[in-house]
C-alpha positions in Angstrom: -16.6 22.1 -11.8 -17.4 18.5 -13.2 -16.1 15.9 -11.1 -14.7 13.2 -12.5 -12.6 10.2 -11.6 -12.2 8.6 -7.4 -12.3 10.7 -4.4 -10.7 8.5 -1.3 -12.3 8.9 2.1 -9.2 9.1 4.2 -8.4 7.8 7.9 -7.2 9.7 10.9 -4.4 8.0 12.5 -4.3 8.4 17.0 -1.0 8.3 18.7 -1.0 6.1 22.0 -2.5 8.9 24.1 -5.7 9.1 21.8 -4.3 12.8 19.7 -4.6 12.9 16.4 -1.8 11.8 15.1 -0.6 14.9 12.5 2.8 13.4 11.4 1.1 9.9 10.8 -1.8 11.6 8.6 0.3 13.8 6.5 2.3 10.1 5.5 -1.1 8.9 4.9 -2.5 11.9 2.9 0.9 11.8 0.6 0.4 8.4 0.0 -3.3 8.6 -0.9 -2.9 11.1 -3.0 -0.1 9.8 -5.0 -2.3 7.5 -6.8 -3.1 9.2 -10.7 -6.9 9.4 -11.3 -7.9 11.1 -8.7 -10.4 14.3 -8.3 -10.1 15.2 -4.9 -8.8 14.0 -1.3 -11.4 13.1 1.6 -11.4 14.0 5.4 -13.6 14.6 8.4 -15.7 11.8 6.6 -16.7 8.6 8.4 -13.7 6.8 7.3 -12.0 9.6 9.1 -14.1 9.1 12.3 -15.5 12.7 12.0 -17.6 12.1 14.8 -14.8 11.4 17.6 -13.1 14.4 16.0 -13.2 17.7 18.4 -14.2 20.9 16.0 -10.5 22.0 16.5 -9.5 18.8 15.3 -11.2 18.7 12.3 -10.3 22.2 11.5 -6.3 21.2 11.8 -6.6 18.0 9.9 -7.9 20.1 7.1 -5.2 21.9 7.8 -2.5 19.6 7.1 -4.2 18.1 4.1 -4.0 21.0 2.3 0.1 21.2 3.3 0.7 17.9 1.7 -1.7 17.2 -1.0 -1.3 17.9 -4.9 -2.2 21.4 -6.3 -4.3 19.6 -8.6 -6.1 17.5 -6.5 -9.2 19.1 -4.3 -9.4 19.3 -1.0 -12.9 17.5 0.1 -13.7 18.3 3.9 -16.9 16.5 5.8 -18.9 18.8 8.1 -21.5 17.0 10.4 -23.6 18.4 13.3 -27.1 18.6 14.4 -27.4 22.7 15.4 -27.3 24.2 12.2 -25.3 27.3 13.1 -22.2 25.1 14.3 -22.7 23.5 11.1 -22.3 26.9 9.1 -19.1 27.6 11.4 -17.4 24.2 10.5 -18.1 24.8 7.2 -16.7 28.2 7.5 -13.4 27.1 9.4 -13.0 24.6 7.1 -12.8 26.8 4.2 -10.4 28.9 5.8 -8.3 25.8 6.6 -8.6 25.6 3.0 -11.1 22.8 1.9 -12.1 23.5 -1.7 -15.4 21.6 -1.2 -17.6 20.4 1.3 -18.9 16.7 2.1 -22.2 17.7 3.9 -23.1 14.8 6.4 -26.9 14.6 7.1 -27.8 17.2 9.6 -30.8 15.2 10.2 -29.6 12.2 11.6 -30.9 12.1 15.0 -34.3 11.0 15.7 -36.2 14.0 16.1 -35.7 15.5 13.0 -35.3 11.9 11.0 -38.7 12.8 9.7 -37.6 16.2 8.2 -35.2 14.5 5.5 -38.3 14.0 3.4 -39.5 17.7 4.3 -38.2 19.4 0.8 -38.4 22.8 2.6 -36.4 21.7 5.9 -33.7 20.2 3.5 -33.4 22.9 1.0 -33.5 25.5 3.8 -30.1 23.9 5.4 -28.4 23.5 2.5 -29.0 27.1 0.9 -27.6 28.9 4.4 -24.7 26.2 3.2 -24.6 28.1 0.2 -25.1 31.7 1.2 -23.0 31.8 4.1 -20.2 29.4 3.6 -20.0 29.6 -0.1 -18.3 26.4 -1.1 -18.6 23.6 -3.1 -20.8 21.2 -1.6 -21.1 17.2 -2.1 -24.3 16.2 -0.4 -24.2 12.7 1.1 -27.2 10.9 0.5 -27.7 8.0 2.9 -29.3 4.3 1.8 -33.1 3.9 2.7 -32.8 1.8 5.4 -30.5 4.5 7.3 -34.0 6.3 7.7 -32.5 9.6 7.4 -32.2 9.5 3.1 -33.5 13.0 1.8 -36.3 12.1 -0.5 -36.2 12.7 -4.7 -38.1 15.3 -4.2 -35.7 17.3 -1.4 -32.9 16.0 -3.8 -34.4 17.7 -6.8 -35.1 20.9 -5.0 -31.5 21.3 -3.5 -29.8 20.5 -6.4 -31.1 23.6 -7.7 -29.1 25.6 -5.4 -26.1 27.0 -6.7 -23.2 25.4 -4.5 -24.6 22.3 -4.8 -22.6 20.4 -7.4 -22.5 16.4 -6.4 -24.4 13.8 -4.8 -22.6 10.8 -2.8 -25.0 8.2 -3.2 -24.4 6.2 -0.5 -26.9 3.8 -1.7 -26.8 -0.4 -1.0 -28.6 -1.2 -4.3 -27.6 -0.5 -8.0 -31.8 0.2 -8.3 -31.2 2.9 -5.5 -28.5 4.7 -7.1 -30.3 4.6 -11.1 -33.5 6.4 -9.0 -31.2 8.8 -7.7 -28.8 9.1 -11.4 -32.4 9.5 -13.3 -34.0 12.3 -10.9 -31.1 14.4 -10.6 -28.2 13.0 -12.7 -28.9 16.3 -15.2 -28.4 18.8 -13.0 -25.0 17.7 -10.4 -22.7 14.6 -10.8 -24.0 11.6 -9.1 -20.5 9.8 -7.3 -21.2 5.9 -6.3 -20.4 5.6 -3.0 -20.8 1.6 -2.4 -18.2 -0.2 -0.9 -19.7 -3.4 -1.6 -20.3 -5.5 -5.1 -22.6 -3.7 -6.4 -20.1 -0.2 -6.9 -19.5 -2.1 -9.7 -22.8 -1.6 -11.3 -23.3 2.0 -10.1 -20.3 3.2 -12.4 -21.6 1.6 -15.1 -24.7 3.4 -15.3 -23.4 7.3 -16.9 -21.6 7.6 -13.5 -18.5 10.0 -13.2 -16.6 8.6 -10.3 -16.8 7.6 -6.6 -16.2 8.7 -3.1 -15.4 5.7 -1.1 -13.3 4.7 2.1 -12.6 1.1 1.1 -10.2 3.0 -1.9 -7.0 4.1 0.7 -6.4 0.0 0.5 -4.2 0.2 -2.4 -5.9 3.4 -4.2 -4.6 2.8 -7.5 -6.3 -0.1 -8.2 -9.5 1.4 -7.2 -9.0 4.6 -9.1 -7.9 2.2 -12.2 -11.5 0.2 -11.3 -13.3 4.0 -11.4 -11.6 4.8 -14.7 -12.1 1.7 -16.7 -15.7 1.5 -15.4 -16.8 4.8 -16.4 -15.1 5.1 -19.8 -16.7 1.7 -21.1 -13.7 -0.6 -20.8 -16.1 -3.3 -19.2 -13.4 -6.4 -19.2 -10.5 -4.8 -17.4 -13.4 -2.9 -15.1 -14.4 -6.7 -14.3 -11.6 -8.1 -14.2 -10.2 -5.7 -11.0 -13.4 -6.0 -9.6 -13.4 -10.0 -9.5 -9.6 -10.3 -8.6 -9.1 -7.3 -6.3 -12.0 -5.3 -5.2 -14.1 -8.3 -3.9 -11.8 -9.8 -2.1 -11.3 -6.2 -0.3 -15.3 -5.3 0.0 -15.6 -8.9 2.3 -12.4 -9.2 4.1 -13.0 -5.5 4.9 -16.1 -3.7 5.0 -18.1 -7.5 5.1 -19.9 -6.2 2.1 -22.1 -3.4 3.8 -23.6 -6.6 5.4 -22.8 -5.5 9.1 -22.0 -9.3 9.9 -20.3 -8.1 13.3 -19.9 -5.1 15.3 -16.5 -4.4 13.9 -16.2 -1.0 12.5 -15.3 -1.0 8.8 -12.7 1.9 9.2 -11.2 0.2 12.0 -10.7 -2.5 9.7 -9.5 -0.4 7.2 -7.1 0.8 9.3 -6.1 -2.8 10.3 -5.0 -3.1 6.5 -3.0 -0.8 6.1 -1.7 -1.2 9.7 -0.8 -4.9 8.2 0.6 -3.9 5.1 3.1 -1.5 6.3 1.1 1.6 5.7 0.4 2.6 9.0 2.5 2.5 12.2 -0.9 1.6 14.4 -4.1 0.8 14.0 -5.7 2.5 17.0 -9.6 3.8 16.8 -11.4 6.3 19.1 -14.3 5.0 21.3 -16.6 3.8 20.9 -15.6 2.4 17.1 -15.1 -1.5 17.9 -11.7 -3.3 16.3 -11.2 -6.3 14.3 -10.9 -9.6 16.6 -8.1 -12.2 16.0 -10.5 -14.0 13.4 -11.4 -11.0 11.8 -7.4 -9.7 11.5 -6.6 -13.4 9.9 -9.4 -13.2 7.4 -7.4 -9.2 6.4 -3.8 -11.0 6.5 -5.1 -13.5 3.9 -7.2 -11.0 2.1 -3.7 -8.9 1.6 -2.1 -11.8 0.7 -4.4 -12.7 -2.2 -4.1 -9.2 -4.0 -0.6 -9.0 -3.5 -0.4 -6.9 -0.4 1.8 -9.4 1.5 1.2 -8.3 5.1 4.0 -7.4 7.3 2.5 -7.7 10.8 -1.0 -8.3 12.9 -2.1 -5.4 15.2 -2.2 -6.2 18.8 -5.1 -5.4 20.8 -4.9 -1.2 21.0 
């Protein structure tokens, strides 16, 4: 089941009351997922604020995707907890919501097992219950360095021998990161870049096959253009996206990984496409932190340069 070609993490839109807004996210889902190019369809990832999202929640959202989504495209649905027997139940509800694969969030990322992501046995142990008692498809996301919760080579190489284990989402904030990652385990699963910074540009250069990114609902076909040019070789049109509309998007947006304010990037995101018409609200779930007046000019003029005239500017939700 090569994957090949972009995977957008979606968003999960709140009516005025906080709910998940269902209606709102099937629109969204339908306009994602019109773009051509695409592998699969993200939810319950971070873009998706999978960790204000109730178990029930998640479950629905699933749900609906698979209502509104191509046949052809697959279903990717992020699972995230610390207690490893909740994590096999989401991944088992999701896959009778209908996910075709799984986006496995670090189990580990809370500081008293942070140490354990470089413990090949703890790591491989998680993911083959995964794989014995969910039996799905799983993408594992493999968090930059710094995070202090990335799984080691050597856990990488030993789980990417389990059966079920088909991609890494290298989540990395270096090109160098992401050609370690390529070189140890690139044989054996499909390595996605999952940068939503400059240097994406690099990682699909190097024998890459595609992408999961959030930053990719702004406008998705130009991403999924970027993804394809990129990783067939056709280095002047890959560039020339990247310079004229995927920079300009990376900084506005997601500040270029650079966490240059407390503002969340998905809330940003979200701003975007609040501005450009694509959504009827902006609104986040505590304790996510939304773009201030400054920061909603700088996305008004970013929209403007790549052609996505805004409409509006969100007022304070």
């Amino acid at each position: 089941m090569p994957i090949r070609g972009l995977i957008p993490a979606t968003l999960t839109p709140f009516e005025a009351n906080g709910n998940v807004d269902y209606k709102e996210l099937e629109k969204h889902l339908i306009h994602v997922s019109s773009a051509t190019g695409l592998y699969g369809i993200a939810v319950n990832g971070h873009a998706g604020e999978v960790l204000a999202l109730s178990t029930d929640e998640r479950a629905k959202i699933v749900e609906h995707a698979k209502k509104v989504i191509p046949k052809n495209i697959k279903l990717v649905a992020g699972i995230e907890g610390h207690n490893f027997d909740d994590l096999i139940e989401q991944g088992l509800r999701a896959k009778k919501a209908g996910a075709d694969v799984l986006l496995v969030l670090p189990p580990f990322d809370v500081r008293p097992y942070r140490m354990l992501t470089h413990h090949t046995e703890s790591v491989r142990a998680i993911f083959q219950r995964l794989n014995d008692e969910v039996d799905l498809p799983m993408i594992v996301f493999q968090y930059a360095e710094a995070s202090g919760v990335a799984y080691s080579l050597d856990a990488l190489r030993a789980i990417v021998e389990i059966p079920q284990v088909v991609a890494i989402k290298a989540a990395c904030t270096s090109t160098t990161a992401f050609v370690e990652i390529m070189n140890a385990v690139g044989d054996k699963v499909d390595v996605l870049a999952a940068s939503d910074a400059p240097s994406l540009l690099g990682m699909l250069m190097y024998r890459c096959p595609g992408a999961l990114i959030g930053i990719s609902v702004i406008d998705t076909q130009r991403w999924s253009d970027l993804v394809r040019h990129a990783t067939h070789g056709e280095l002047d049109q890959a560039h020339k996206l990247h310079i004229e509309f995927a920079m300009p998007v990376m900084d506005a947006v997601f500040e270029n990984q650079l966490h240059k304010s407390h503002t969340s990037y998905f809330a940003a995101t979200k701003e975007a496409l609040f501005q450009s018409g694509h959504l009827k609200s902006a609104r986040i779930r505590a304790p996510l932190v939304s773009p201030d007046a400054k920061q909603k000019i700088t996305i008004a003029q970013c929209l403007h340069q790549i052609g996505m005239t805004p409409n509006a500017l969100s007022k304070a939700a």
